[in-house]
N, C-alpha and C positions, 0 to 999 in steps of 0.2 A: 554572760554577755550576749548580749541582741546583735546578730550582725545585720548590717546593712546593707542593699544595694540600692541604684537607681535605674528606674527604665532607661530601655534607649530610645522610646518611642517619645522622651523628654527632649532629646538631643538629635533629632531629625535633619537640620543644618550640621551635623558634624561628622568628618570622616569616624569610620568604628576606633580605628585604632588611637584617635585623637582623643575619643570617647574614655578607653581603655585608658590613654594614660590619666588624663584629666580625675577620672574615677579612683585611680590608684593614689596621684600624688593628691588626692582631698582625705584619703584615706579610709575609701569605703572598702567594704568586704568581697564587694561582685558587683554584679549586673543581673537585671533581667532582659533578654537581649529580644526584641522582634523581630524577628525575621521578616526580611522587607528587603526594596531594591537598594535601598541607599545604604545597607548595613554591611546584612547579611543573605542575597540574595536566594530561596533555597531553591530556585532552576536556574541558578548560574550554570553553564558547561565547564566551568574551572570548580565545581563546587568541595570536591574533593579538597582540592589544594587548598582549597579559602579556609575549610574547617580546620587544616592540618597546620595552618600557618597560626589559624587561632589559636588553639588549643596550644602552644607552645606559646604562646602569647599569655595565655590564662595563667599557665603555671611558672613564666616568667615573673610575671608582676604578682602571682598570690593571689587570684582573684577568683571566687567561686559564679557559678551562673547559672539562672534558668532561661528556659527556651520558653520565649511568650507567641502567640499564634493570632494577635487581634490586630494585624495589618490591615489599612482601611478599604485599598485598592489595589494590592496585590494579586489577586485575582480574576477581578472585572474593574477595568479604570474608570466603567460608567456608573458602577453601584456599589456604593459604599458598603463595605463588609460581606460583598456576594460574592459567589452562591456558600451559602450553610448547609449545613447537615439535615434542615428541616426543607431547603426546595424543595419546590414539587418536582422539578426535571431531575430524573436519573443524572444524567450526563452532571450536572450541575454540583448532586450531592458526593460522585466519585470526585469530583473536582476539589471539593472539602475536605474530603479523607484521602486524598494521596498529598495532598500538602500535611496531615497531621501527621500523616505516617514518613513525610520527608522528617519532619520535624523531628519525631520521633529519632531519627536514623541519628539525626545531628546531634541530638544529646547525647545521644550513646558515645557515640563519637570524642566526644567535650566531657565527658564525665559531668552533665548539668543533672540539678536537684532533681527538676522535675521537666514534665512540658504541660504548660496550661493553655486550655481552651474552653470555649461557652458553646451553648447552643444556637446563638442566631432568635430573629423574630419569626413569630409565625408566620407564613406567608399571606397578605391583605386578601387572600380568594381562600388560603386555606380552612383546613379543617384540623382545631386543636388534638385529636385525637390520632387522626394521620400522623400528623408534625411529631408527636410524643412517640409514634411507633420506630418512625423515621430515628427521630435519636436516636433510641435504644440498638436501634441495628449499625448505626453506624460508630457508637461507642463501643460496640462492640468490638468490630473490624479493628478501631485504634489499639483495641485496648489488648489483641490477640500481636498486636507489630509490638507493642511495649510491654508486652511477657517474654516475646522474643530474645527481644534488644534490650532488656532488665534494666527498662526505663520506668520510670514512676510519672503518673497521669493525676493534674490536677484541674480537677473540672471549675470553672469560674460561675458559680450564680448572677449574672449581669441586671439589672436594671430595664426594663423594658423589654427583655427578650423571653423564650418560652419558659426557661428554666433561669429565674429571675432570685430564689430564695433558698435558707437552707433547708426547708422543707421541703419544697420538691428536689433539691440534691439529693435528700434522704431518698426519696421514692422512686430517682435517676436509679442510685446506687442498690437499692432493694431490687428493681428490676431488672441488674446487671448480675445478681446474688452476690453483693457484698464482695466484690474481690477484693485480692490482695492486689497493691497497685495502684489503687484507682482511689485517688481522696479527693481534696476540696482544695479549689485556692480560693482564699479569701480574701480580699479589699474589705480595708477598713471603713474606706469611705460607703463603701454600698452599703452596710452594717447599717452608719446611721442613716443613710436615707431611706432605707426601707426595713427593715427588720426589726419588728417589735420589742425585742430583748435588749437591751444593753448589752455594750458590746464588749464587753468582759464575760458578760452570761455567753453571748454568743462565743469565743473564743474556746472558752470550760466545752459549751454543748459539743464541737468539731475537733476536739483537741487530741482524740483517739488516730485523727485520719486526715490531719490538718498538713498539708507537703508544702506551699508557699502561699506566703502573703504581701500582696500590693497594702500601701500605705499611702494616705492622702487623706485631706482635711475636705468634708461636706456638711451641707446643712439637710433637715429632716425635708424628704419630700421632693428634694430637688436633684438629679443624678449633674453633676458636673464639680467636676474634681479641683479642687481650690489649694492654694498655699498653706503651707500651716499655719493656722494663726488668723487663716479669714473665715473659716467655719466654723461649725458648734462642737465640733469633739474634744474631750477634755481627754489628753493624751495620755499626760502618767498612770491613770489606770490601766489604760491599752495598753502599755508597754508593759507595767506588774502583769497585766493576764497572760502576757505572750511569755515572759519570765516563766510562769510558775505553768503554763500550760507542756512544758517540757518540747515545744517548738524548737528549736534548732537550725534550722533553714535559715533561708534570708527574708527580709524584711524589708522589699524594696521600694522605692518611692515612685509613684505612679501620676506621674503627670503630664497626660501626651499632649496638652495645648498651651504647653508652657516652652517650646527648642525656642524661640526667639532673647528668653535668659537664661535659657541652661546653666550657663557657670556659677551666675549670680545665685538661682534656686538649688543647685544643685548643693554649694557653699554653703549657703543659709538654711536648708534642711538637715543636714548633716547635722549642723550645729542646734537646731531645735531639736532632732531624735534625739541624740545622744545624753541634751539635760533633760528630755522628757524621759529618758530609762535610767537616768543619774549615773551617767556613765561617764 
């Protein structure tokens, strides 16, 4: 059986706990939760409490969860998704990696699958080769706090950004030598807009190191994340690949410009996954 979650970065209009219940009684499996202000804040000064009050929350209701890290303005309220792991400012790239490694903290914490995070875009002055080093050193740092904290790291190939494909994941993860720990989260919808393979092939190729997967309907070519049903992916094969890929995790539905009907897409996804895996 495929279990399910939905973002929460779907549900940006709603209190967390609202979130929680709304998600249980439609009868998903979890969450994938963003850490952001309106959730789960992770420089709250109550933050301790906030985790501890969740996490008895979580296992109240039966609800598994990943820790997602792609807040838009959590950071800098003037630049969308700054500062990354590739700035050029020191100050900027510490600022990246002490919220991963909050993040980090908080799963361990929550007993979550995983924590996922991407690399960021090149910087518009930078130098590709820089930016590439820059990652490598600051995957590292995360990746030394989630050995620690025997949390599991899933790196997100994005669209536009430096580390966009699973072939450079491949050569992310070669230059980190292959750890344990450190796999891939995949979106289905990136798959078809950019990745040459089918995305059943693609599934098979990552399926050794695959920790979670975002769900969502796109067309080739174009990165923005649609309904089921308004894109080009044909699902029941995706859900066979994730079956027999020995995946396990959640499979959560990824649509952050959709909180205006959350309940309604949340309701009506549920119900396309579940006869898309004949379940």
């Amino acid at each position: 059986m495929i279990r399910l979650g939905y973002g929460t970065n779907g549900f940006a209009d709603h209190r967390l706990d609202d979130v929680l219940a709304i998600l249980a009684d439609l009868g998903y499996d979890g969450l994938a939760l963003t850490l952001d202000h309106q959730h789960l804040d992770p420089y709250a000064p109550d933050l301790a409490e906030r985790v501890r009050a969740l996490s008895r929350r979580l296992d109240r209701l039966g609800l598994d969860v990943v820790i997602e890290t792609g807040a838009r303005y959590l950071l800098d309220p003037w630049r969308k998704h700054q500062p990354t792991l590739l700035s050029a400012e020191r100050e900027g790239r510490a600022r990246r990696v002490d919220l991963l490694v909050r993040a980090v903290r908080i799963a361990a914490d929550l007993g979550a699958q995983a924590v996922s995070f991407w690399s960021g875009a090149v910087p518009d002055d930078g130098d590709p080769a820089a930016a590439w080093e820059r990652l490598v050193a600051g995957c590292e740092t995360v990746l030394a706090a989630a050995r620690d904290a025997g949390v599991v790291l899933g790196f997100e190939p994005e669209p536009g950004m430096l580390l966009d494909s699973l072939d450079r994941f491949d050569r992310l993860r070669d230059a980190l030598g292959r750890p344990d720990g450190f796999g891939v989260t995949v979106d289905i919808g990136h798959c078809r807009c950019l990745e040459p393979d089918a995305i059943p092939d693609c599934l098979a190729r990552v399926a050794p190191y695959l920790v979670n997967v975002q769900i969502d309907d796109m067309r080739r070519g174009v990165h923005e994340h649609l309904e089921f049903g308004a894109g080009e992916i044909d699902f029941p094969p995706v859900m066979r690949a994730l079956s027999e890929s020995g995946y396990r995790g959640l499979v959560s539905v990824e649509l952050p410009r959709h909180s205006h009907a959350a309940t309604r897409i949340a309701t009506e996804s549920l119900t396309f996954l579940r006869k898309a895996a004949g379940q």
